[in-house]
C-alpha positions in Angstrom: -0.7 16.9 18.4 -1.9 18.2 21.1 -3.4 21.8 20.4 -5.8 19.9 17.7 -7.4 17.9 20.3 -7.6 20.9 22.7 -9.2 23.0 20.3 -11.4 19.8 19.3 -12.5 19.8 23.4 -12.7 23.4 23.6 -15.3 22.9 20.3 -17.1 20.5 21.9 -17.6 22.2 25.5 -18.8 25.3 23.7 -21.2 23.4 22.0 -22.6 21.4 24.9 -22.8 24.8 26.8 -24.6 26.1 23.8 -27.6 23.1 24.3 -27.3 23.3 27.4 -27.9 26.9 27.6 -30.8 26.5 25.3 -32.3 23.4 26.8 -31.9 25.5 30.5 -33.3 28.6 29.2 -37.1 27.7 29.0 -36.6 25.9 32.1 -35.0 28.9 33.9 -37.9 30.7 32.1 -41.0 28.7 33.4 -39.4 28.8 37.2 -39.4 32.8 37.2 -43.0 32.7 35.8 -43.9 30.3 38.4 -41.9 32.6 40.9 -44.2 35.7 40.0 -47.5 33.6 40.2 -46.2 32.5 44.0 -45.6 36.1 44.4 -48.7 37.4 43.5 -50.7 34.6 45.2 -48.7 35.7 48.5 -49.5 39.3 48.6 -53.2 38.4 48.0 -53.3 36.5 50.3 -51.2 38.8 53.3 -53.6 41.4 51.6 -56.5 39.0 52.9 -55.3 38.5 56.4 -54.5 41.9 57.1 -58.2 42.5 56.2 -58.9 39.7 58.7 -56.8 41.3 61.6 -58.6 44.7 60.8 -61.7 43.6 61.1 -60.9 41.5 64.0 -59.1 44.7 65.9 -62.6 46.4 65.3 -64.6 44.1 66.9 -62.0 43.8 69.8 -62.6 47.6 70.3 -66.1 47.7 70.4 -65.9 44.9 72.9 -64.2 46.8 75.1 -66.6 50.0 74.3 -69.3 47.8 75.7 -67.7 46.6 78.7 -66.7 50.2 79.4 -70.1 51.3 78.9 -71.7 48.7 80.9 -69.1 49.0 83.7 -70.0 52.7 83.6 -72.9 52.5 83.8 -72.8 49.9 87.0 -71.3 52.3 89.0 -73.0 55.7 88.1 -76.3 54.5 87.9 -76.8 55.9 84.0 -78.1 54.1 81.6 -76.1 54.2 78.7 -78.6 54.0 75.5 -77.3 53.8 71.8 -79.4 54.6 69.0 -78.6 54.5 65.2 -80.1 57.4 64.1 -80.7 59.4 60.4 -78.5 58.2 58.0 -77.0 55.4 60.2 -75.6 57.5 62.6 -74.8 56.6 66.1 -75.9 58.4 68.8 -74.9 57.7 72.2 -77.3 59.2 75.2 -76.9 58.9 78.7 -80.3 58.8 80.8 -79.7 59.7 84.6 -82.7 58.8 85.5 -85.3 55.8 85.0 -88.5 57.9 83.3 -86.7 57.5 80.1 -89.6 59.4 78.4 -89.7 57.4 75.2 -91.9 54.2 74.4 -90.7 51.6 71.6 -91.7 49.3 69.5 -91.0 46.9 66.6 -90.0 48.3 63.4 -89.5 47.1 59.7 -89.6 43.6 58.5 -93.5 43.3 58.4 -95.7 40.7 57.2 -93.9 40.5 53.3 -90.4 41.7 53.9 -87.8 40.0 54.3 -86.9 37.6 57.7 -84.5 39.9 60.2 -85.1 43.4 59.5 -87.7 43.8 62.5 -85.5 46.5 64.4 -86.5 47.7 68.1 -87.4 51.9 67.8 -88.1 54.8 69.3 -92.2 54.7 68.9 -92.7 58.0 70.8 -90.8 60.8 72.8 -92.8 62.0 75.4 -93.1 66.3 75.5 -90.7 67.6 78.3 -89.5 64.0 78.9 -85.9 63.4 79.6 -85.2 61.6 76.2 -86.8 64.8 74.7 -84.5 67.2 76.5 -81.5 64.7 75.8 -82.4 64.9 71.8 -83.8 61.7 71.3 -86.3 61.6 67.9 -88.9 58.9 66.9 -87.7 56.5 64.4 -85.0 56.3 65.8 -83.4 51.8 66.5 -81.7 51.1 69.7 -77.9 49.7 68.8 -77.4 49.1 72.5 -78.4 49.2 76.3 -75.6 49.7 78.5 -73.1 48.0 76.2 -75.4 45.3 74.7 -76.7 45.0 71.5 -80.6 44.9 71.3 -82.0 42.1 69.2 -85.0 41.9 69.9 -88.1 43.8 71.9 -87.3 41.3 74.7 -83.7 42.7 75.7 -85.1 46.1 75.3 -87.7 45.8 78.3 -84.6 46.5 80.5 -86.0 50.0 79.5 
């Protein structure tokens, strides 16, 4: 009498284990799913702050560029000019002595264009002038004067 209602259970528990199975299934389903969106939301966004901790290591560095530059050029006596030349480039030059040999002006962003893009340039290089022999070409903006950025023709009279 008893192995009928064994196999009866045994019956039973494989057919419970059978809904089961199939009522766990889409649930198991939908939480890897979910899994892979939280995945992919988390590597954008470590992909974000590693962008963020770049940029900020950047601007750390030229930070310290500038307070190098400016601390040089305390205790030498240079004056430690940055330009952006052609194409964007930088150009650092160090004047040793204070007949710079180059006038400036304010350049770009005239009357129509756009507010901002009014830059501080190289106007003219004077003929045998140190910023002549040092390379200096007209056109050229000031980035910097001893470590800090020029905004403006104001900053710039330190020239």
């Amino acid at each position: 009498k008893v192995a009928p209602i064994a196999e009866a259970i045994e019956e039973k528990a494989a057919e419970v284990a059978k809904a089961a199975e199939a009522e766990v299934a889409p649930v198991v389903e939908a939480a890897q799913e979910k899994a892979a969106e939280v995945a992919e939301v988390a590597q954008e966004k470590a992909a974000d702050v590693q962008q963020g901790v770049v940029a900020a290591g950047k601007e750390g560095a030229e930070a310290v560029s500038a307070t190098m530059d400016a601390a040089l050029a305390a205790v030498t006596g240079v004056m430690i000019v940055e330009f952006l030349a052609e194409k964007s480039e930088v150009k650092r030059v160090d004047f040793k002595t204070k007949k710079l040999g180059f006038e400036i002006a304010m350049s770009g962003g005239g009357c129509c264009g756009p507010a901002g893009l009014a830059k501080v340039a190289v106007k003219k290089v004077a003929k045998r002038g140190q910023a002549e022999t040092l390379g200096v070409k007209s056109g050229w903006q000031l980035k910097s004067i001893n470590g800090t950025e020029v905004t403006g023709l104001k900053p710039s009279q330190k020239l």
